[in-house]
C-alpha positions in Angstrom: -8.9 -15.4 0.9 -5.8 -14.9 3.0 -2.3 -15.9 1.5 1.5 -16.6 2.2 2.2 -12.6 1.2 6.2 -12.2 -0.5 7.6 -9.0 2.1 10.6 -7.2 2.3 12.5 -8.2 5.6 12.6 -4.8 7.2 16.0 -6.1 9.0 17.6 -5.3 5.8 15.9 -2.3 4.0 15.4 0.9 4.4 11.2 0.5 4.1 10.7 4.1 2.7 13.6 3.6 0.2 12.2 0.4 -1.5 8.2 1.1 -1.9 6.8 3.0 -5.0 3.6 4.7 -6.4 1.8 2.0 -9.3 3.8 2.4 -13.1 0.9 4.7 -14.4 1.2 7.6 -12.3 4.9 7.9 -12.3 7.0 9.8 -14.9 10.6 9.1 -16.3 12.0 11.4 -13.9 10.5 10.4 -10.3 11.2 6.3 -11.6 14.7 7.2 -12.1 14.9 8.7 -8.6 13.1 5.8 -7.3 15.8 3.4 -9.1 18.4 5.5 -7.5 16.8 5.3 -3.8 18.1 1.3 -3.3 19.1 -1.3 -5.7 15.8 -2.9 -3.5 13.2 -0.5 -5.2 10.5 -2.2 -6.5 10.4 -0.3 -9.4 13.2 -2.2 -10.6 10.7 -4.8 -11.2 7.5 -3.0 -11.5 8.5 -0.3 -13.9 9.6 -0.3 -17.8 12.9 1.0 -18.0 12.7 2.5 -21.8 16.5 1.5 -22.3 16.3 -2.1 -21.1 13.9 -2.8 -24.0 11.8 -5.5 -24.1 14.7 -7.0 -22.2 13.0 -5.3 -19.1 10.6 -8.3 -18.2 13.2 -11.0 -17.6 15.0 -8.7 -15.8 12.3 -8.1 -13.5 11.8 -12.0 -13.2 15.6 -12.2 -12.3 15.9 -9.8 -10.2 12.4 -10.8 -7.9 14.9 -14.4 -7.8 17.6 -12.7 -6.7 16.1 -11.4 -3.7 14.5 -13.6 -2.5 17.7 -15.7 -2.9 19.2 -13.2 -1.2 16.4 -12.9 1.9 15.7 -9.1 1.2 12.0 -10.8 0.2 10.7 -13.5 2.1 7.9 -15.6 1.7 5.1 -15.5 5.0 4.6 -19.0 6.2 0.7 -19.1 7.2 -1.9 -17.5 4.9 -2.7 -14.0 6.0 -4.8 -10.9 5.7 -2.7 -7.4 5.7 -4.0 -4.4 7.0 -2.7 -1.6 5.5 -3.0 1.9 6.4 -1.9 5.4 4.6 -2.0 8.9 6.1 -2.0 11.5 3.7 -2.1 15.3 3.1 -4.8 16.4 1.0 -6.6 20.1 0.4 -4.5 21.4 3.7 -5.3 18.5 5.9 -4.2 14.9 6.6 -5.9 12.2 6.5 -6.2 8.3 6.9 -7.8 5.7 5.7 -7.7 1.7 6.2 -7.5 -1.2 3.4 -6.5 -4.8 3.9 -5.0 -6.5 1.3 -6.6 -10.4 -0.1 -6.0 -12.9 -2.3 -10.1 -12.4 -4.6 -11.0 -14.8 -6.6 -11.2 -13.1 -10.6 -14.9 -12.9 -11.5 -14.6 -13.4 -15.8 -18.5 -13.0 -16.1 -18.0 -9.7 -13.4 -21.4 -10.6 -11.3 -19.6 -10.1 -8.3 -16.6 -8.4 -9.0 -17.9 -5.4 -11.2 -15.5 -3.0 -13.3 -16.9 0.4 -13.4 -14.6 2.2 -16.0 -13.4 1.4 -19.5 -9.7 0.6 -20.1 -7.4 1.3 -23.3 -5.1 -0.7 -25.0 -1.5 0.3 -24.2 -1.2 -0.4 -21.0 -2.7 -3.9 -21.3 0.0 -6.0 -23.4 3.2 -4.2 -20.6 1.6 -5.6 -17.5 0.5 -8.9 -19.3 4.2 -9.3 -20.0 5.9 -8.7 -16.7 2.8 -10.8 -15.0 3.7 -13.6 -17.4 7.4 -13.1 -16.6 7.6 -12.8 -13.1 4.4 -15.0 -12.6 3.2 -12.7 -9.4 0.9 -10.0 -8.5 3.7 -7.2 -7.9 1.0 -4.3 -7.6 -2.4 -4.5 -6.3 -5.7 -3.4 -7.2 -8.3 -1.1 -4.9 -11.6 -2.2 -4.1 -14.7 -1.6 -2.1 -17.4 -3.3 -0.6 -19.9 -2.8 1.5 -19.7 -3.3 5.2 -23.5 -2.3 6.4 -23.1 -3.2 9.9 -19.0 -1.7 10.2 -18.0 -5.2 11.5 -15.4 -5.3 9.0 -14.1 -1.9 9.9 -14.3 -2.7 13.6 -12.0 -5.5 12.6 -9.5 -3.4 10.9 -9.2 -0.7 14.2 -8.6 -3.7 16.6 -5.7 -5.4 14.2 -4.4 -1.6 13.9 -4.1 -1.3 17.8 -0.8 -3.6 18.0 2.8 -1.9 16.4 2.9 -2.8 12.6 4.9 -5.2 11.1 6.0 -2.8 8.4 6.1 1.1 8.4 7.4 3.2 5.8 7.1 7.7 4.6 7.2 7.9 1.2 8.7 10.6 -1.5 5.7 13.2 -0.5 5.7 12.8 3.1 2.9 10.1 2.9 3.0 7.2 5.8 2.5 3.7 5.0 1.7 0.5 7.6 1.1 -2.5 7.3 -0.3 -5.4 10.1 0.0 -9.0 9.8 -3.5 -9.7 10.3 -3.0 -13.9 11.0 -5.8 -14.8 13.9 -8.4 -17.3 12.4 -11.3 -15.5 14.1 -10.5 -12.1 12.4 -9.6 -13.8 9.0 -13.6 -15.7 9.0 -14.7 -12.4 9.9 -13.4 -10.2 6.9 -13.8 -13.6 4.5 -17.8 -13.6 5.8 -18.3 -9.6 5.1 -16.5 -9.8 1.3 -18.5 -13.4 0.5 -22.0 -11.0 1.5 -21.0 -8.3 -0.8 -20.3 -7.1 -4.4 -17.0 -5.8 -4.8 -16.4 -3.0 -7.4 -12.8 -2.1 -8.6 -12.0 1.5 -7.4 -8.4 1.8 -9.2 -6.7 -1.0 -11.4 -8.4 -1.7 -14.3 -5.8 -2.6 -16.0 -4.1 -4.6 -14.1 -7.6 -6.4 -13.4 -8.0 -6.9 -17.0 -4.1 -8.3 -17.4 -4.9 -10.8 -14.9 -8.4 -11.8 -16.6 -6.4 -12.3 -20.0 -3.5 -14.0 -17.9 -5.8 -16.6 -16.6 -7.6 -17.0 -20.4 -4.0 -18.1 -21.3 -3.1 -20.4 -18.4 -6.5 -21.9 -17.1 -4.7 -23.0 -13.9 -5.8 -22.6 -10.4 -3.2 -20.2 -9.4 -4.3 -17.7 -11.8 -7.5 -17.5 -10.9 -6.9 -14.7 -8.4 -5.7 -11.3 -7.7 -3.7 -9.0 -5.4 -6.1 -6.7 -3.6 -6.6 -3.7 -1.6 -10.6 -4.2 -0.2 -11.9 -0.9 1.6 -15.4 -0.4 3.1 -17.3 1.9 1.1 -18.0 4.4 3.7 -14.5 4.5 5.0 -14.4 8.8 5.4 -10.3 8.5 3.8 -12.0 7.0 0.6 -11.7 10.1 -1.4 -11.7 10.7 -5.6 -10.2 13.3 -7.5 -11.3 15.3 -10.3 -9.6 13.2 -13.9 -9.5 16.5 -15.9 -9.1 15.7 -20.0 -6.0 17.1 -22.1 -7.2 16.9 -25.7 -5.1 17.0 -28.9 -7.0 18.5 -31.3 -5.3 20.7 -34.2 -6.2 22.3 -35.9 -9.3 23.7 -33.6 -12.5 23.8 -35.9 -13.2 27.5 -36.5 -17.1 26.9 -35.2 -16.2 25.0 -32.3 -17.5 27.6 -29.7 -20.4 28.3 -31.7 -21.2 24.4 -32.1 -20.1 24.1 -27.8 -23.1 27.1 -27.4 -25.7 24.8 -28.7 -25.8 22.7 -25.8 -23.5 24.8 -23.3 -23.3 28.2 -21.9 -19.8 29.3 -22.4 -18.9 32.5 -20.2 -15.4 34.1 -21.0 -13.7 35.0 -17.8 -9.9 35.2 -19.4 -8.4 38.1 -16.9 -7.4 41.5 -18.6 -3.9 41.1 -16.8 -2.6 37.6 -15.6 -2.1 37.3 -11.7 -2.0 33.6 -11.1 -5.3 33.0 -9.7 -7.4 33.1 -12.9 -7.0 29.4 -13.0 -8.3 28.8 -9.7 -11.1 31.2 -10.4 -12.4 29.0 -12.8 -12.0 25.9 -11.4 -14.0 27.8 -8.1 -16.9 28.1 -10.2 -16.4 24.8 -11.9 -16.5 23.5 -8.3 -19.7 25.6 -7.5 -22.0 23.2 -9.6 -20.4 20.2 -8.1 -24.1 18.8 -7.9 -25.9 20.0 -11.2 -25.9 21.3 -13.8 -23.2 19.9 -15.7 -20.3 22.4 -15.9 -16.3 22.5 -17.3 -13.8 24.7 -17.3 -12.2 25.0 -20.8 -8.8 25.9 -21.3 -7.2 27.1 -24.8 -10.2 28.2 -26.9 -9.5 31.6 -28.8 -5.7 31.4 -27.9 -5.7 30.5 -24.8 -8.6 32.0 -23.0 -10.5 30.3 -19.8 -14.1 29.8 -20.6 -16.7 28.2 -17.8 -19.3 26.0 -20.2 -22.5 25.2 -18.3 -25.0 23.2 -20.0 -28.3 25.1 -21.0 -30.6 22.2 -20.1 -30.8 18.4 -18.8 -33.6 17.8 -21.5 -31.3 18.8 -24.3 -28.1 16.4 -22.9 -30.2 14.3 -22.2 -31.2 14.0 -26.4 -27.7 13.5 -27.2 -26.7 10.7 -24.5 -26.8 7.3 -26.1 -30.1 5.1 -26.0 -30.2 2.7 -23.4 -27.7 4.3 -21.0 -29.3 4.2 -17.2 -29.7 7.7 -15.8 -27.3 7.0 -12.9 -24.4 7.1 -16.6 -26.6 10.0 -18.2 -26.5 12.2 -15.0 -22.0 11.6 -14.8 -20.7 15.1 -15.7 -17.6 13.0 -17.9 -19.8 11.2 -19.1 -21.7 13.7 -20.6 -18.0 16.0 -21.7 -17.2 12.5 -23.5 -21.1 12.1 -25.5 -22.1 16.4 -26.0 -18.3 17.6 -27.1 -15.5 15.2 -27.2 -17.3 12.7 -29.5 -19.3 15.4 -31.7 -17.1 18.1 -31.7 -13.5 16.8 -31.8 -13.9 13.3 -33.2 -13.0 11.4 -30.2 -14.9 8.3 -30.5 -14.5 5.2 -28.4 -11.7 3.8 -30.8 -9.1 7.4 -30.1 -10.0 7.2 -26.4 -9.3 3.2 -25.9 -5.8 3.8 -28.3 -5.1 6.5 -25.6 -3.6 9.2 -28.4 -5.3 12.0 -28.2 -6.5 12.5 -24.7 -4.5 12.6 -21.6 -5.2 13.4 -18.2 -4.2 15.1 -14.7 -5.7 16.1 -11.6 -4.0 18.8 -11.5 -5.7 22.3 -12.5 -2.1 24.4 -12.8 -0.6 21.2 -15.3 -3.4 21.5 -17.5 -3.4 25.2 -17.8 0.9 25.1 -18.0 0.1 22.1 -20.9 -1.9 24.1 -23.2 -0.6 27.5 -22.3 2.8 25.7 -23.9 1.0 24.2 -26.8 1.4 20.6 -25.8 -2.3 20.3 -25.5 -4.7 22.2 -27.7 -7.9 21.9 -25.0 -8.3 20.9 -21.4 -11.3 20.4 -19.8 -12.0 21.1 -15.9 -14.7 18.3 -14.6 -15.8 17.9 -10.9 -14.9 14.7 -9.8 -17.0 11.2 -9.7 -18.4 10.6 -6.3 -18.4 7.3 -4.6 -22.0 6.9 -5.0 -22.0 7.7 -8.3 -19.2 4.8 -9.1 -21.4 2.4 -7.8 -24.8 3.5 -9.4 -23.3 2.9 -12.5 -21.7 -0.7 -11.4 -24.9 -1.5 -10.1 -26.9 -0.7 -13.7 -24.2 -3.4 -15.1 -22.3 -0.3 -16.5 -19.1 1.3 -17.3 -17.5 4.7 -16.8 -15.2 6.4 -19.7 -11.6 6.0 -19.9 -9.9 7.3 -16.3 -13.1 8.7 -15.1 -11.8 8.1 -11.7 -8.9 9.0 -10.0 -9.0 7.8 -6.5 -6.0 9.5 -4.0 -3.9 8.5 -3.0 -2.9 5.5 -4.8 -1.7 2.1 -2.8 1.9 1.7 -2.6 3.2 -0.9 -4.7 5.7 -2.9 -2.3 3.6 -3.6 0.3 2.9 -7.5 0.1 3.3 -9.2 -3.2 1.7 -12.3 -4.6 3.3 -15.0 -5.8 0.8 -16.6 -8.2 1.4 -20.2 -7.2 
């Protein structure tokens, strides 16, 4: 539904200086730069500043007070939709795609609002905290839903012909705009498209999850919903990376490659001499079986050396997969990496990956091969990326993807619109 959004007054801020990325992608380093950028940031409410303790919520709290007391925030006075566009560079080329951001109602029993991937714990009892402190949606979540006839999408291009209301270029070059989107007959048509639909969660989980166990605390009206980004589907800017696994695992079990061959191919390419493309070699022919058969890159077996693992048959993953699953979760490369080697072979069972401890993750091919290559990760593991289809195959079969099986790029700007949960 549309809502009175909390935005910075663009009269007196410097927009690119005060949005951020979401807490989980951003490291010590880039949030003290973002602290630094304006005493406005919304990181200073948005991310956990290790030396303000557990001191850090009420701080937050006190500081979204202060500025709105001091009008650098201000409260919208009619309900509204926002449209919200990003351009971004990606694989040489730019890009765009177009969001608009709704109050949605939280769906406890998830019939209508379906979470496709699994969460873990530590992130869960930080954002419960600073939601229950500051009592407002500072970061949204990213969802999709369908929009068969591209009404909804229509919609968005007309609100995007007029000058935006907000317009801000991030850190990386990235542009950000936002539209005011406050005309009744737009507002019925985008409430009409999202009532006739299933939405599944794209990127949030957490936060989607903080808000569920928010509201199981409060039972109140103004809990009952959620600050969210709602994309078509098929909008062509709606694009996923590749989640890549960092595993701690030491020591390495001395029949690990002979227990990976049962099931896998493995095929050492490791280069005689090192000329910085070996990396991208592998990932190359990682990418090559994009569509079948299942296939990794593995990084750091036999000190360090680059194997591409390709599974031998779909009738023999198929034996280890767990009972019950649908084939549309059977088929999900991660999926299978988490069931034939992570579970077996380096006890990672659904406890380790839900405490988060053992297995981290990038999108990035050179930081996992610069992790392991420096010993801060025994193993990484290459995997082609989830494909929209594939997300929602699963949500439809009532399912759930592992831990971070998604990453969808680029990530909405927190700062945007906020929402005040009252």
């Amino acid at each position: 539904m549309p809502f009175r959004g909390l935005r910075y007054d663009r009269s007196l801020v410097e927009p690119g200086d005060v949005i951020a990325p979401p807490y989980d992608v951003v490291g010590d380093d880039d949030t003290r730069a973002l602290l630094d950028r304006s005493p406005y940031n919304v990181a200073h409410i948005e991310m956990r500043q290790p030396e303000a303790g557990d001191e850090h919520y009420e701080q937050a709290a006190a500081a979204l007070r202060r500025w709105q007391d001091e009008g650098v925030l201000r409260r919208d006075g009619a309900a509204a939709y926002y449209l919200y566009e990003q351009r971004f560079a990606l694989q040489g080329a730019v890009h765009s795609r177009r969001c608009f951001f709704a109050r949605m109602r939280l769906d406890p029993g998830g019939r209508e609002v379906r979470m496709h991937e699994s969460t873990m714990t530590g992130p869960l009892d930080d954002r419960l905290r600073l939601l229950r402190a500051t009592e407002t949606n500072v970061s949204p979540i990213f969802a999709m839903f369908e929009d068969p006839d591209g009404s909804a999408r229509a919609a968005l291009e007309r609100s995007a012909a007029a000058a935006p209301d907000f317009e801000a270029e991030d850190g990386i070059g990235d542009q950000h705009r936002l539209w005011v989107i406050d005309d009744a007959e737009t507002q019925q048509l985008l409430t009409a498209v999202i009532a006739a639909s299933d939405v599944t969660i794209a990127d949030g989980h957490h936060r989607y999850q903080t808000a569920l166990n928010y509201l199981a605390e409060r039972a109140s009206e103004e809990a009952e919903w959620m600050l969210t980004g709602l994309i078509p589907t098929d909008d062509p800017g709606l694009e996923i990376l590749p989640n890549h696994r960092l595993v701690k695992a030491e020591p390495l079990r001395g029949d690990f490659l002979e227990r990976l061959s049962e099931l896998f191919e493995p095929d050492d390419i490791t280069p005689k001499s090192w000329d910085g493309t070996a990396i991208h070699r592998l990932w190359g022919r990682v990418q090559a079986n994009a569509l079948g058969p299942t296939t990794f890159g593995v990084l750091g077996i036999e000190h360090q050396r680059l194997h591409v693992a390709t599974a031998r048959s779909r009738r023999a993953i198929d034996a280890v997969m767990p009972d019950g699953w649908s084939p549309a979760l059977r088929s999900l490369d991660i999926a299978v990496l988490t069931e034939a080697v992570l579970r077996p072979l380096l006890d990672i069972d659904q406890a380790a990956l839900t405490a988060g401890d053992r297995v981290a993750f990038t999108p990035d091919i050179e930081e996992a091969w610069s992790l392991t290559e420096r010993g801060r990760y025994r193993l990484a593991f290459l995997t082609n990326p989830v494909r929209v289809e594939q997300v929602l195959a699963v949500a439809d079969a009532g399912e759930v993807l592992p831990q971070k099986a998604t990453f969808f790029y680029p990530k909405l700007a927190t700062g945007m619109v906020l929402n005040p949960l009252d």
